[in-house]
LODO-748545 format. One record per atom (N, C-alpha, C, O): residue number from 1; atom name; x, y, z. Coordinates in steps of 0.001 Angstrom, whole numbers, always signed. Layout:
// residues N
site n = NUM&atom = CA&x = X&y = Y&z = Z
...
END
This chain:
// residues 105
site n = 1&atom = N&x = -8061&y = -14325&z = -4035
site n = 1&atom = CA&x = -7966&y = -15005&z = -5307
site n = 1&atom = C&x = -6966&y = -16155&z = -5158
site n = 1&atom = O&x = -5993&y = -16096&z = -4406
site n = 2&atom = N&x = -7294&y = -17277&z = -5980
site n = 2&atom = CA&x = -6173&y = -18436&z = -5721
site n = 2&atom = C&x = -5040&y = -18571&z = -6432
site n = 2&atom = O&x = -4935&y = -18018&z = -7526
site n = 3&atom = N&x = -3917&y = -19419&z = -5839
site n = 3&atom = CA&x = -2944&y = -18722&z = -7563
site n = 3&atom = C&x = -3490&y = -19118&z = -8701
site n = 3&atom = O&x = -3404&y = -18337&z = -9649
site n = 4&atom = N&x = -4144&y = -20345&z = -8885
site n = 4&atom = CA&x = -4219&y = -20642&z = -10404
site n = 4&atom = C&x = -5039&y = -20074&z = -11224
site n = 4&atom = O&x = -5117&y = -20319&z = -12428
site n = 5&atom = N&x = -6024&y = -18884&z = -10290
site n = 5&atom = CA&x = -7276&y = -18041&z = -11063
site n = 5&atom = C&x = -5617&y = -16910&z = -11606
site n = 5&atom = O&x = -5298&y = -16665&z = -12770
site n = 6&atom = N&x = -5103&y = -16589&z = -10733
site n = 6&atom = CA&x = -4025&y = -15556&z = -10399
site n = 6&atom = C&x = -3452&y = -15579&z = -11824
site n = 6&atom = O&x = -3751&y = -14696&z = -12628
site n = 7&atom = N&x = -2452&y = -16808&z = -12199
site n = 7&atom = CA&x = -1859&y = -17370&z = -13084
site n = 7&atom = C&x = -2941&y = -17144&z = -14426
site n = 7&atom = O&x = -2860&y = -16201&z = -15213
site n = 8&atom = N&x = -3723&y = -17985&z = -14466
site n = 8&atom = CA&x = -4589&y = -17129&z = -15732
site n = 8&atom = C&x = -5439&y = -15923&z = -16281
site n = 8&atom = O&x = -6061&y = -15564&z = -17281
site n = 9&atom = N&x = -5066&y = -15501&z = -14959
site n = 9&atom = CA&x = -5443&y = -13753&z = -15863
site n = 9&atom = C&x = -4338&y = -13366&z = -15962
site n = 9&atom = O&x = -4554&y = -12320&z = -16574
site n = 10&atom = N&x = -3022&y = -13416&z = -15791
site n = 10&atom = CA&x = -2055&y = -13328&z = -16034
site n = 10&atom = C&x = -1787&y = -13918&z = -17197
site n = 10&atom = O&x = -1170&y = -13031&z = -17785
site n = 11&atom = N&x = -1835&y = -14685&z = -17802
site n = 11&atom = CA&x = -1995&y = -15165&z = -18756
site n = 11&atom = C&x = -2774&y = -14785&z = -20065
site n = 11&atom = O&x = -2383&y = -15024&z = -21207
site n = 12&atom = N&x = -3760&y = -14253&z = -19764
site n = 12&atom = CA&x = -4561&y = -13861&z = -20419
site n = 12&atom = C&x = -4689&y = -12334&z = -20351
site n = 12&atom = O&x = -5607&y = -11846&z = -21011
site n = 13&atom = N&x = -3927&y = -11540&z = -19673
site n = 13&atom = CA&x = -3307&y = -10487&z = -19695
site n = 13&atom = C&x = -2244&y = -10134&z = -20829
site n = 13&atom = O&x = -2241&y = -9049&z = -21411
site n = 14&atom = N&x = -994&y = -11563&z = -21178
site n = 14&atom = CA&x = -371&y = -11169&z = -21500
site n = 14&atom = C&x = -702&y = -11658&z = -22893
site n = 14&atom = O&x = -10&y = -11289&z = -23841
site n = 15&atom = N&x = -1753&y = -12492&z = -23061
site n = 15&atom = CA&x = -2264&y = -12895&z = -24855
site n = 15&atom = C&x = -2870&y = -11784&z = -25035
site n = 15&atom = O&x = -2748&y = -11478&z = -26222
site n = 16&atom = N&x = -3846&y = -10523&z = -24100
site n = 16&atom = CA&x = -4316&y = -9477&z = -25085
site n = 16&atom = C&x = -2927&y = -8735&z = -24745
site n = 16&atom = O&x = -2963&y = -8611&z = -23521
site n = 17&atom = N&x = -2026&y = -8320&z = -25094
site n = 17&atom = CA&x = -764&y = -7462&z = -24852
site n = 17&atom = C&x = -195&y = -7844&z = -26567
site n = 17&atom = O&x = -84&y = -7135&z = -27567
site n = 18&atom = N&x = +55&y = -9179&z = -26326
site n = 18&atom = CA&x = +580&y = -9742&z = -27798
site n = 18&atom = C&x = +61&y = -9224&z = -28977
site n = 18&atom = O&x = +510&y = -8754&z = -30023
site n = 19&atom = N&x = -1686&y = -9598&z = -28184
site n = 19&atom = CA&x = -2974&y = -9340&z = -29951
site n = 19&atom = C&x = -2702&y = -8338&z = -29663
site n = 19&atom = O&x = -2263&y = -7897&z = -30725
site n = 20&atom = N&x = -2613&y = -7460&z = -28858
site n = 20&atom = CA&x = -2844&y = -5843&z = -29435
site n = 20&atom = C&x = -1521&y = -5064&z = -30096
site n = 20&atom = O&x = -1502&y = -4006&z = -30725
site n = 21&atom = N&x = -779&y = -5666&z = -29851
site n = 21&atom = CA&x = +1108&y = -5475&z = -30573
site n = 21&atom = C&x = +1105&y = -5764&z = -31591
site n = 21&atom = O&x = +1420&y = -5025&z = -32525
site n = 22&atom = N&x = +627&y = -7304&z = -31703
site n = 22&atom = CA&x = +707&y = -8142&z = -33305
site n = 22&atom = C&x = -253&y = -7603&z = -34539
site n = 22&atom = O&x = +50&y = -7419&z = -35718
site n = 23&atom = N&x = -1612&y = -7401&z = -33811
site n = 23&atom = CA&x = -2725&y = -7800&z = -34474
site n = 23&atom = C&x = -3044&y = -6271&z = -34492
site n = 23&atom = O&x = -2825&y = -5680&z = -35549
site n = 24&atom = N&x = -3474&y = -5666&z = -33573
site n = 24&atom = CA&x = -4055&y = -4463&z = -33510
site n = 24&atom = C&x = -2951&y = -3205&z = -33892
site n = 24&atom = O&x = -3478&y = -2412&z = -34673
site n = 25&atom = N&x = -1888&y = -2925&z = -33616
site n = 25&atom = CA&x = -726&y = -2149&z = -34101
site n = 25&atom = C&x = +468&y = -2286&z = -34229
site n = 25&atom = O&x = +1374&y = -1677&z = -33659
site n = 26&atom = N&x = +545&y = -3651&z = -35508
site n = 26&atom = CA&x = +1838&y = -3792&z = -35676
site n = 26&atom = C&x = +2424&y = -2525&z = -36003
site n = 26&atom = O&x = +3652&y = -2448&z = -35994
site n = 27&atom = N&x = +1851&y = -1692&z = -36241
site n = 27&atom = CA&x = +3041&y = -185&z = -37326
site n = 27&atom = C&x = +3412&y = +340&z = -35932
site n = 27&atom = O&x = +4273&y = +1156&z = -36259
site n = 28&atom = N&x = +3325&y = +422&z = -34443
site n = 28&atom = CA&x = +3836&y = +706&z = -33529
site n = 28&atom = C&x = +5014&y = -39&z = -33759
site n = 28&atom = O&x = +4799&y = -1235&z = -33955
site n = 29&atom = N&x = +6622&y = +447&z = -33805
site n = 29&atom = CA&x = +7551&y = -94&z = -34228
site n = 29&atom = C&x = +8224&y = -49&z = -32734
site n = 29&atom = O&x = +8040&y = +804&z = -31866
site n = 30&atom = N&x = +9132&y = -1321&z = -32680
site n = 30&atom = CA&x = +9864&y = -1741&z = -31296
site n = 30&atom = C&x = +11167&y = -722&z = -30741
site n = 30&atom = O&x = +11728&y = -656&z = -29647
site n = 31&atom = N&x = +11340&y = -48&z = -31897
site n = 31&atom = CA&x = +12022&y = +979&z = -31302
site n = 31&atom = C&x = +11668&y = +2220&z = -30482
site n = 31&atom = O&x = +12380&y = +2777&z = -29646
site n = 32&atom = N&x = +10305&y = +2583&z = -30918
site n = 32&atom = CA&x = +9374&y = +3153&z = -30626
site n = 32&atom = C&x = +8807&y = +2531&z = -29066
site n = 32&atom = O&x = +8688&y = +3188&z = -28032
site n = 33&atom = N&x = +8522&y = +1130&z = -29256
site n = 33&atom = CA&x = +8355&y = +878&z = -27842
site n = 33&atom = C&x = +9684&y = +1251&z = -26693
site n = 33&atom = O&x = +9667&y = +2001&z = -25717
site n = 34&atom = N&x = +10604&y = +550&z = -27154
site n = 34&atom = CA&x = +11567&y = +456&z = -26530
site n = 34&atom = C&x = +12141&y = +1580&z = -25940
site n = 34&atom = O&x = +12524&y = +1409&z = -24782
site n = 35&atom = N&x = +12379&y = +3203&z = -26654
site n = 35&atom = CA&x = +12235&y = +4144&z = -26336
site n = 35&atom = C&x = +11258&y = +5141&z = -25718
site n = 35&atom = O&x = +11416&y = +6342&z = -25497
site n = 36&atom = N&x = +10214&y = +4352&z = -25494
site n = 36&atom = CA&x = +9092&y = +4816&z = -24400
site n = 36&atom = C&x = +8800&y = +4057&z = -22780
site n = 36&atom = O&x = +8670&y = +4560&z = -21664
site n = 37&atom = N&x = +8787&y = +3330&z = -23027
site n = 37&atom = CA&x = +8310&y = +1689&z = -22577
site n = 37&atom = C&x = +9794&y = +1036&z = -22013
site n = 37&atom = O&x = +9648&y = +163&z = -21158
site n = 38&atom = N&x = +11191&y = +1360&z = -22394
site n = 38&atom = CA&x = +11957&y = +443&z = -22086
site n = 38&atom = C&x = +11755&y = -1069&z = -22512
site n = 38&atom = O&x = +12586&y = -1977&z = -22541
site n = 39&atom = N&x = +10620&y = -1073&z = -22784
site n = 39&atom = CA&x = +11189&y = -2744&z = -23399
site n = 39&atom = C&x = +10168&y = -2713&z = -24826
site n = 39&atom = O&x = +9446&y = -1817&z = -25264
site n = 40&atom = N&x = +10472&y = -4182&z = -25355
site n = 40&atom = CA&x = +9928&y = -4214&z = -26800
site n = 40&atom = C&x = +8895&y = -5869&z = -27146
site n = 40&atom = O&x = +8791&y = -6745&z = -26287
site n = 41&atom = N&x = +8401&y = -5943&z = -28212
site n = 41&atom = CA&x = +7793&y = -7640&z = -28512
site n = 41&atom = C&x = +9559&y = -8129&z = -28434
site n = 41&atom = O&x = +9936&y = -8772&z = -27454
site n = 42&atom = N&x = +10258&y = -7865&z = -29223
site n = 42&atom = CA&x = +12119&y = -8878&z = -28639
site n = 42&atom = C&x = +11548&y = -8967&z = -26711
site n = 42&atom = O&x = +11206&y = -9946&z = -26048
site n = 43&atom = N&x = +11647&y = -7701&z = -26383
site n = 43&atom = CA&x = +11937&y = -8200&z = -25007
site n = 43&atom = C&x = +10467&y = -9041&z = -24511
site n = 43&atom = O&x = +10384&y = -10018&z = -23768
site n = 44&atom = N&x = +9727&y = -8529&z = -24981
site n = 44&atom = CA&x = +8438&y = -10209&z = -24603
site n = 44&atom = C&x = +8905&y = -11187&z = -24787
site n = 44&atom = O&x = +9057&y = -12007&z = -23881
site n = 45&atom = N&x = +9283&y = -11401&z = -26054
site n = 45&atom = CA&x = +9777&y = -12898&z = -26343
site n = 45&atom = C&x = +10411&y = -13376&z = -26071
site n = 45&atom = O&x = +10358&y = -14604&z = -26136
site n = 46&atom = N&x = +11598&y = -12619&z = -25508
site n = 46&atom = CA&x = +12711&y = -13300&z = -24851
site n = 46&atom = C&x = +12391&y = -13449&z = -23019
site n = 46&atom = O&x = +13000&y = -14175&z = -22233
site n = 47&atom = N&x = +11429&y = -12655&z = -22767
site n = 47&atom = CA&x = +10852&y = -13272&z = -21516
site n = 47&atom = C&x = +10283&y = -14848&z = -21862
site n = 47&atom = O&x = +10361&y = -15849&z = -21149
site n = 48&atom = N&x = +9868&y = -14742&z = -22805
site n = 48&atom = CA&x = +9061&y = -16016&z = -22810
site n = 48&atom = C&x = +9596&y = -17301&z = -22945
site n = 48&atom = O&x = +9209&y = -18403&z = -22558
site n = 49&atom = N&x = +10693&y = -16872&z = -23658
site n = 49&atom = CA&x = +12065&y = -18143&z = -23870
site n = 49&atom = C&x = +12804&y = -18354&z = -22415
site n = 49&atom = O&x = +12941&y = -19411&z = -21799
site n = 50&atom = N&x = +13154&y = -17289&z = -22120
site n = 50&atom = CA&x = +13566&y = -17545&z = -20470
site n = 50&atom = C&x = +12578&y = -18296&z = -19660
site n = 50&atom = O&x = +12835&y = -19330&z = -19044
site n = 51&atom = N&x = +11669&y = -17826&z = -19696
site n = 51&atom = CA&x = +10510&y = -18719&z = -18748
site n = 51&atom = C&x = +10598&y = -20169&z = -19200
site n = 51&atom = O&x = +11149&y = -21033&z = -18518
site n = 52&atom = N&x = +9991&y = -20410&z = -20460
site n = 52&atom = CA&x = +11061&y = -21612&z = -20937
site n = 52&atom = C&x = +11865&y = -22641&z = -20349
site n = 52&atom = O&x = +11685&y = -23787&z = -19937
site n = 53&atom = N&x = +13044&y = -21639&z = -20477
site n = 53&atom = CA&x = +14121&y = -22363&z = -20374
site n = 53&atom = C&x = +14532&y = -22831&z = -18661
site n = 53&atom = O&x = +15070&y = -23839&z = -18202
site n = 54&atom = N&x = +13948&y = -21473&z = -17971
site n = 54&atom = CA&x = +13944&y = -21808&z = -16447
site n = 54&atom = C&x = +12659&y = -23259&z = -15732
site n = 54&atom = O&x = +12497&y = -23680&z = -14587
site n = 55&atom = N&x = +11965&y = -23643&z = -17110
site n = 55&atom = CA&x = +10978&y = -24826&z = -16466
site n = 55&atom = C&x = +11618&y = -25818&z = -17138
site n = 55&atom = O&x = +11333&y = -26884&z = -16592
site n = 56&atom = N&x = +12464&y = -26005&z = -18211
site n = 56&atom = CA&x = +13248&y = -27044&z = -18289
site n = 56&atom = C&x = +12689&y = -27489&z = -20236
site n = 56&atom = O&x = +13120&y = -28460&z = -20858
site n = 57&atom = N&x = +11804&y = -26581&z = -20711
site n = 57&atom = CA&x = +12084&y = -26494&z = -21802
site n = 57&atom = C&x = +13101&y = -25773&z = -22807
site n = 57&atom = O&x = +13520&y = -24618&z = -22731
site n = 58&atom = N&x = +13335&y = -26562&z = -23582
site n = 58&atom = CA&x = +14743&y = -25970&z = -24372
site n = 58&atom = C&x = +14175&y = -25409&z = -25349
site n = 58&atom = O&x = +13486&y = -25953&z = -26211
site n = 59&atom = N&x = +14459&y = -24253&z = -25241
site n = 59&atom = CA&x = +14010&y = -22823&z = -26410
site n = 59&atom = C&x = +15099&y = -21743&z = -27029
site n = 59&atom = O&x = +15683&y = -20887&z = -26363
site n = 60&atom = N&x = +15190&y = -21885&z = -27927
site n = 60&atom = CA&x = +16536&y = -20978&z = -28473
site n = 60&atom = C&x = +15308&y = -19486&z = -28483
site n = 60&atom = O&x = +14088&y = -19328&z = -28436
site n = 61&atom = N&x = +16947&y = -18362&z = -28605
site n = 61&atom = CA&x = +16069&y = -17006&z = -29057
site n = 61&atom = C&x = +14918&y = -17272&z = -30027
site n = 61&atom = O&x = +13736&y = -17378&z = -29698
site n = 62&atom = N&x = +15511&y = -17385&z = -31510
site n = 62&atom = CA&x = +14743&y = -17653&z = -32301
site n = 62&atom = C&x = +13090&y = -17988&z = -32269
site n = 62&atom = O&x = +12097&y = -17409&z = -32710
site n = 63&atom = N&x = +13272&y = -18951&z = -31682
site n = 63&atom = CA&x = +12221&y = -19943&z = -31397
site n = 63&atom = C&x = +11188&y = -19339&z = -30664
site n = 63&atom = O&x = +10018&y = -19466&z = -31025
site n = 64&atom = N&x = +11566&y = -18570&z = -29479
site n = 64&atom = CA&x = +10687&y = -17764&z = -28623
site n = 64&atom = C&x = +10201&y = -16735&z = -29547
site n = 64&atom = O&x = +9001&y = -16531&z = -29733
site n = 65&atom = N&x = +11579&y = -15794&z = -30389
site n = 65&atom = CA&x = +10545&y = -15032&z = -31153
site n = 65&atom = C&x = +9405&y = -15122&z = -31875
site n = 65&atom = O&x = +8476&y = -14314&z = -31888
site n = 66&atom = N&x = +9565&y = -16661&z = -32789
site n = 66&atom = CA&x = +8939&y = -17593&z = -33550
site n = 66&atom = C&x = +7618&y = -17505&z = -32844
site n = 66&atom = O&x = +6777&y = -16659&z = -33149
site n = 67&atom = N&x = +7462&y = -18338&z = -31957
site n = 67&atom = CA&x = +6379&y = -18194&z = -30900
site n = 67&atom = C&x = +5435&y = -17021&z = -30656
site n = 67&atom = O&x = +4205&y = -17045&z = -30613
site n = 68&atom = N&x = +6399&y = -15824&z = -30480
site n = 68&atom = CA&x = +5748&y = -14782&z = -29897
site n = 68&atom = C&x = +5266&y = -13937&z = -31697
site n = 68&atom = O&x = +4363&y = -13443&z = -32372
site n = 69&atom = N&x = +6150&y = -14167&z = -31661
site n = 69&atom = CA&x = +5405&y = -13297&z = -33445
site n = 69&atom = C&x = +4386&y = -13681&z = -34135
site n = 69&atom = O&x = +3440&y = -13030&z = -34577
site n = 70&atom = N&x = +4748&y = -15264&z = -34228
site n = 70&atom = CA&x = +3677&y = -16233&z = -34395
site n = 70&atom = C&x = +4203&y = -16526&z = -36363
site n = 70&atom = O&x = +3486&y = -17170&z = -37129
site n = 71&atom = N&x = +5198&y = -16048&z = -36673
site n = 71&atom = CA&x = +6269&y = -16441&z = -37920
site n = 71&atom = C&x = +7673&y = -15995&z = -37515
site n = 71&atom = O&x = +7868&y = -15306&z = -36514
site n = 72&atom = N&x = +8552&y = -16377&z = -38256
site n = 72&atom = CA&x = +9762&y = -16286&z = -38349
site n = 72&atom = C&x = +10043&y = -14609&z = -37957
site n = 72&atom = O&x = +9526&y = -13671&z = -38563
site n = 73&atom = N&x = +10944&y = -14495&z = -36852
site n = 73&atom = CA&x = +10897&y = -12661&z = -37020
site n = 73&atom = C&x = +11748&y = -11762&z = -38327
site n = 73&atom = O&x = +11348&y = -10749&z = -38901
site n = 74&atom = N&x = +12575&y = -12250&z = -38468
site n = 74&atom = CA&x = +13002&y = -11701&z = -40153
site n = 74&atom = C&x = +11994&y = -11748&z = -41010
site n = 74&atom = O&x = +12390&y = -11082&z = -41967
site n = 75&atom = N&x = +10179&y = -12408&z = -41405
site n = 75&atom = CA&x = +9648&y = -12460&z = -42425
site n = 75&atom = C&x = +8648&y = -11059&z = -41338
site n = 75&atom = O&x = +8178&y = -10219&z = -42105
site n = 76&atom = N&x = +8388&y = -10823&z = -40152
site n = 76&atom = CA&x = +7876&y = -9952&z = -39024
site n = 76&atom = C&x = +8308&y = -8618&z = -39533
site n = 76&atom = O&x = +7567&y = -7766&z = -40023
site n = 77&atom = N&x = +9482&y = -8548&z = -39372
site n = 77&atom = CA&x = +10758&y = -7573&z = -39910
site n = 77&atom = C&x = +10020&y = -6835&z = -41038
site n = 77&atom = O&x = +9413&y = -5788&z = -40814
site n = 78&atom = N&x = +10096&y = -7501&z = -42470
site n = 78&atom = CA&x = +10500&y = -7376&z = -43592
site n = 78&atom = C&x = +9074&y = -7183&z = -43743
site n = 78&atom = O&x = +8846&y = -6542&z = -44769
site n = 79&atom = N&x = +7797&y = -7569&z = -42962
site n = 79&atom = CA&x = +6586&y = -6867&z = -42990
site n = 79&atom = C&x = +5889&y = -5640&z = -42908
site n = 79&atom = O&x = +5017&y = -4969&z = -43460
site n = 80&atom = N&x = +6826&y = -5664&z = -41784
site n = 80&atom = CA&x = +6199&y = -4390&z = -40847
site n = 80&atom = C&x = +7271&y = -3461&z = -40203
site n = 80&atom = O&x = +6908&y = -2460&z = -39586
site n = 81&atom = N&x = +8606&y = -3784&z = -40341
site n = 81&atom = CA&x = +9440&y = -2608&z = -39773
site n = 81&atom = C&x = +9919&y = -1406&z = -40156
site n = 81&atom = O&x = +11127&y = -1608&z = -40276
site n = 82&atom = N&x = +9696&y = -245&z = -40429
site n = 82&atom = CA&x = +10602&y = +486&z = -40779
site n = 82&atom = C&x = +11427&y = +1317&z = -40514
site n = 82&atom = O&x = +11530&y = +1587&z = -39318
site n = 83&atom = N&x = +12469&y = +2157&z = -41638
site n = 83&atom = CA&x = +13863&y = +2793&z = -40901
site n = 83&atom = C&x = +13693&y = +3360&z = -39743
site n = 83&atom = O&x = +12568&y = +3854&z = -39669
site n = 84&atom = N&x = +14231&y = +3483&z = -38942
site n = 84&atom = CA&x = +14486&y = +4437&z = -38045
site n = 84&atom = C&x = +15534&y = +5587&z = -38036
site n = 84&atom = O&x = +16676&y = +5310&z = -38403
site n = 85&atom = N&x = +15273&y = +6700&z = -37694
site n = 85&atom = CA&x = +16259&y = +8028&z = -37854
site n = 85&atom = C&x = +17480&y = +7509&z = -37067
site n = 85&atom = O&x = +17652&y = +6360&z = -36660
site n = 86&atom = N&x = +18299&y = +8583&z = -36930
site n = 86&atom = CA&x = +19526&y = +8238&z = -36471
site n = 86&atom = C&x = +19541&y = +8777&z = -34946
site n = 86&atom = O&x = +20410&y = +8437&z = -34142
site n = 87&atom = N&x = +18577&y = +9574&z = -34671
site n = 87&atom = CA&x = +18217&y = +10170&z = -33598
site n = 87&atom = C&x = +17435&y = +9203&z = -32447
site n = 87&atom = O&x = +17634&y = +9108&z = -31236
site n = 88&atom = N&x = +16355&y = +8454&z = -33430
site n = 88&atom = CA&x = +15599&y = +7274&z = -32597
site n = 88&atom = C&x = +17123&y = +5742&z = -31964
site n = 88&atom = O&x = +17300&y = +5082&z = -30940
site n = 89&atom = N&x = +17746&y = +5853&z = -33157
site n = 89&atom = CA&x = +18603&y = +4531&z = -32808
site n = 89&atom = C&x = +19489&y = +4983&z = -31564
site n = 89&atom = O&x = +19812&y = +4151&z = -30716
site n = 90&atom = N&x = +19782&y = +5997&z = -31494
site n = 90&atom = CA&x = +20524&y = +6317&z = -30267
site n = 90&atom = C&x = +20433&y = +6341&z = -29078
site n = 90&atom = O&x = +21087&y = +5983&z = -28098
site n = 91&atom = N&x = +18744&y = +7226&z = -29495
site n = 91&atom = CA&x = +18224&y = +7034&z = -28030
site n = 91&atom = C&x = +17979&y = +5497&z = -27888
site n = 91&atom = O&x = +18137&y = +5151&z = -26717
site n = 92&atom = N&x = +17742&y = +4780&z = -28471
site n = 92&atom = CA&x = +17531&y = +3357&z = -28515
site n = 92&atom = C&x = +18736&y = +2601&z = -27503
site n = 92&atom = O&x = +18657&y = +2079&z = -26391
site n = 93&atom = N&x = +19791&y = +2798&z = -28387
site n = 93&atom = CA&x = +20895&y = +2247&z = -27624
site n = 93&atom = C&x = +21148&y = +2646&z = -26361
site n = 93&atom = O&x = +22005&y = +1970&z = -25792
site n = 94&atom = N&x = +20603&y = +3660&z = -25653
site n = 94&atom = CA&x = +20759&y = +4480&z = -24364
site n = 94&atom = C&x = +19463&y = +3448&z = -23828
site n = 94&atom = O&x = +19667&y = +2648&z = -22915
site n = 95&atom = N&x = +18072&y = +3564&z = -24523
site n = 95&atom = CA&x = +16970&y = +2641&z = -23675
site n = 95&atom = C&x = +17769&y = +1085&z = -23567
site n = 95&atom = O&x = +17690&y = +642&z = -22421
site n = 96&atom = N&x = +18245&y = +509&z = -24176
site n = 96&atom = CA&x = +18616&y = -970&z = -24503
site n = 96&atom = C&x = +19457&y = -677&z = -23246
site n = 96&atom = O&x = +18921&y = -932&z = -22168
site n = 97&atom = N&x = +20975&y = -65&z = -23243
site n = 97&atom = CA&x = +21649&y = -266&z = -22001
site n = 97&atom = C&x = +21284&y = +359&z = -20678
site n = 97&atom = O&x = +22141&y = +556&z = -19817
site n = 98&atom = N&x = +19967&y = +683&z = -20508
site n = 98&atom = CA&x = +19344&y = +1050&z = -18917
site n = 98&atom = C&x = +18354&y = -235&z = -18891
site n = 98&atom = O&x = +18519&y = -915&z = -17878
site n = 99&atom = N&x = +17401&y = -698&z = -19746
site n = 99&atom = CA&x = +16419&y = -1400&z = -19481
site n = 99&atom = C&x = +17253&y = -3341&z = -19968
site n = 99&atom = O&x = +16795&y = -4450&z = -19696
site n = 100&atom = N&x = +18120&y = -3090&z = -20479
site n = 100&atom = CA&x = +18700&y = -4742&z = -20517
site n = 100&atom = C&x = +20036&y = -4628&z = -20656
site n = 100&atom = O&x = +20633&y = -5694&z = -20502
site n = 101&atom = N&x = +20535&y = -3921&z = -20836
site n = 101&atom = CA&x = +22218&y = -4090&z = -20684
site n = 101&atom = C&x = +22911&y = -4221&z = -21698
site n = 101&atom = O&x = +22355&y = -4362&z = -22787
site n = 102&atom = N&x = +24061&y = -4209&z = -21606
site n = 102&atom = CA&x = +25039&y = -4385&z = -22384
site n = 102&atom = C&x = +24921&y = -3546&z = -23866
site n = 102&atom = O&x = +24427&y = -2420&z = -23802
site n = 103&atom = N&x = +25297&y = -3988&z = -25018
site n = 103&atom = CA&x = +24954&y = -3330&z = -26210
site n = 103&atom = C&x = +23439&y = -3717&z = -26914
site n = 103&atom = O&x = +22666&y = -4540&z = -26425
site n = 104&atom = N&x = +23206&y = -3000&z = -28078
site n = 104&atom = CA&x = +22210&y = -3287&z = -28903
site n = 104&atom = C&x = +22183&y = -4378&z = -29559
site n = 104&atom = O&x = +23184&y = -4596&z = -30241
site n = 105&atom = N&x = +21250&y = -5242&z = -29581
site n = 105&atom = CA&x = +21519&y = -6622&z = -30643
site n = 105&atom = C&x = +21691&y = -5323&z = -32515
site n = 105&atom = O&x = +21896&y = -5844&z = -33611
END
């Protein structure tokens, strides 16, 4: 295979990943990913801002989320998120500092 066939199924790998997060089960909640999965749509998006930013486009967090959500992620949020127990956030904070480090946003 050549890279640039390579590159777009890759690509097109990662647009059905999105639709099926965004579109097909938003009520799968990122904590939920994150505590299975180690990572979350945040950590997509912030891949995607990094990629970004490593080709020399200037992309704030925001913006990548923007992108990847496809609206503002606070209006994302306030759609589709809900509480989490106190049991999920913990383990959360344990997935967050093995799979990205440091503390919880």
């Amino acid at each position: 295979m050549d890279e640039r066939t390579r590159i777009e199924l890759e690509a097109a790998a990662f647009r059905r990943l999105r639709e099926h997060l965004m579109e097909k089960r938003p009520d799968v909640q990122n904590i939920d990913l994150m505590n299975l999965a180690g990572f979350c749509r945040n950590c997509l998006s912030r891949w995607y801002q990094e990629a970004a930013n490593e080709r020399g486009v200037e992309m704030t967090k925001e913006e990548g989320r923007a992108v990847f959500y496809g609206m503002p992620y606070e209006k994302w949020r306030a759609e589709n998120q809900t509480d989490a127990s106190d049991a999920k956030k913990a383990e959360f904070d344990e997935a967050f500092r093995q799979n990205v480090g440091g503390g919880a946003e």
